[in-house]
N, C-alpha and C positions, 0 to 999 in steps of 0.2 A: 641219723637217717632211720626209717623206720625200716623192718622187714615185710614182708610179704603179707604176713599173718595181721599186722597192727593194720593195712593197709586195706584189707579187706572189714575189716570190725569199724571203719568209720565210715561216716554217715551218708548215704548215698548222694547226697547233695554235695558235699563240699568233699574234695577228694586234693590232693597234694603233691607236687608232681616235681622230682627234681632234673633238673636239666642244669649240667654243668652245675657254676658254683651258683644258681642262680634257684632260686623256689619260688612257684606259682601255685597259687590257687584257683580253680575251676570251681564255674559254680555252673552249678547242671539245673536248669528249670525245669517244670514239669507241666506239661501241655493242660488245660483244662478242659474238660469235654463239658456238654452243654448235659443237664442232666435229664430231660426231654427233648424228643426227636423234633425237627422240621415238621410242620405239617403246612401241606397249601390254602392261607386262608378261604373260606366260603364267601362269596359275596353275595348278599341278597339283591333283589333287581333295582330297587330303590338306590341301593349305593352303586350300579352301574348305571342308571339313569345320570343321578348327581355326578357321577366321572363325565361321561358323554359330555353333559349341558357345560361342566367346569372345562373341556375340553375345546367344546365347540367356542367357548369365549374366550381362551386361549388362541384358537385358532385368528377370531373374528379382531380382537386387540391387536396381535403379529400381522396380520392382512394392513389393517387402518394402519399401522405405522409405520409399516412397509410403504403402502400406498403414500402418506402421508411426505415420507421422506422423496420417494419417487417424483413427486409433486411439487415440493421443494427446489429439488434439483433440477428439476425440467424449466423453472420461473427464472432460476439464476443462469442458468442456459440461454434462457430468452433475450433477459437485462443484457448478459454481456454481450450478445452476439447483437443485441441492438446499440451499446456504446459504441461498439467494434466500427459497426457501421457507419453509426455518427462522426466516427473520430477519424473517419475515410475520408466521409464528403467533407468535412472541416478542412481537414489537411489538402481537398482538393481545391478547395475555394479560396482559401490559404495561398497556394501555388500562383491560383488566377488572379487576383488580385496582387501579389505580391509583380506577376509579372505586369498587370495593366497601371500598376503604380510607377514601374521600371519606364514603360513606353511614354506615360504623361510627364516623367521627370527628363527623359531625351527630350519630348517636345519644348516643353519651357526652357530649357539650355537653349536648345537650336532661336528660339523665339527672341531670349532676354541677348544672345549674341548676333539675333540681326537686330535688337533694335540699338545696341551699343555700335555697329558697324553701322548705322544710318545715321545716328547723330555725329556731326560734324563740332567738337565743340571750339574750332576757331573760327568757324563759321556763323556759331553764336555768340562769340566775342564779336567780329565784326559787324554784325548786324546789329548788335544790344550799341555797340559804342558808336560806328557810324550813321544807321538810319536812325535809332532811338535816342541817340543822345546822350546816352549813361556814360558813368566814367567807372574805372575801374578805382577801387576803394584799396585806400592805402594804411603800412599799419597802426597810426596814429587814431586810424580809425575803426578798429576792430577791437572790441572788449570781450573778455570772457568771463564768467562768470562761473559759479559751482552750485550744483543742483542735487538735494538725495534724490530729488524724483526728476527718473533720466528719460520715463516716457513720456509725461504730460506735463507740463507747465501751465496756469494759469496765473495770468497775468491779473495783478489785485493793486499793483501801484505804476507810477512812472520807474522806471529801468535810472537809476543815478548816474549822472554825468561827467563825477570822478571823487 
């Protein structure tokens, strides 16, 4: 350990410092001063002119895209509140028609089930076999046949006989 005296004779900067069993060294920095004072610069009126004009374009640029973005925002405002709209009456036409499709599909039920309740079909057995004469076909007499095409059939030869 040093004494008192050695402690004093070292270098203002770096000083040595015992705590417990433990030594540290400080290190002291020294402030810089500036070696001329502040002064507030002069400006001639040319360079407050050129501040002003750089200023006012400053200003007039912030304004435009200000504006700019305001103007944006206001179109997308527009658009959606006109899908908004659109997607109303869709959806209301939508409903109306979905319900006048509802009313035309009861009508044709009620329609295709009276004309099934009107046709009589022993009464078209009777009339085809006694007033017209037809016989009813037996099944020595019925062929079937296989077809890929199940809607149209044309007919290009005689039908074979067995």
């Amino acid at each position: 350990m040093r004494n008192a005296k050695q402690i004093d004779q070292l270098n203002s900067v770096e000083r040595i410092f015992a705590d417990g069993n433990t030594v540290r060294k400080e290190k002291v920095y020294e402030t810089v001063r500036m070696t001329r004072p502040r002064r507030p610069l002069q400006k001639t009126e040319r360079q407050k002119q050129v501040i002003r004009k750089v200023d006012r374009q400053k200003r007039a640029i912030r304004f435009s895209c200000i504006g700019f973005s305001v103007a944006v925002l206001v179109a997308l405002c527009v658009v959606m509140l006109t899908m908004v709209v659109k997607n109303s009456d869709l959806n209301t036409d939508i409903s109306k028609l979905e319900t006048e499709w509802e009313e035309l599909r009861s009508q044709n039920d009620s329609k295709e089930y009276d004309m099934n309740v009107s046709v009589d079909l022993n009464y078209v057995v009777q009339v085809a076999t006694q007033e017209l004469g037809m016989v009813r076909s037996t099944a020595g007499q019925i062929r079937t046949y296989d077809s890929s095409d199940s809607e149209y059939l044309k007919q290009l030869a005689e039908i074979p006989t067995k």
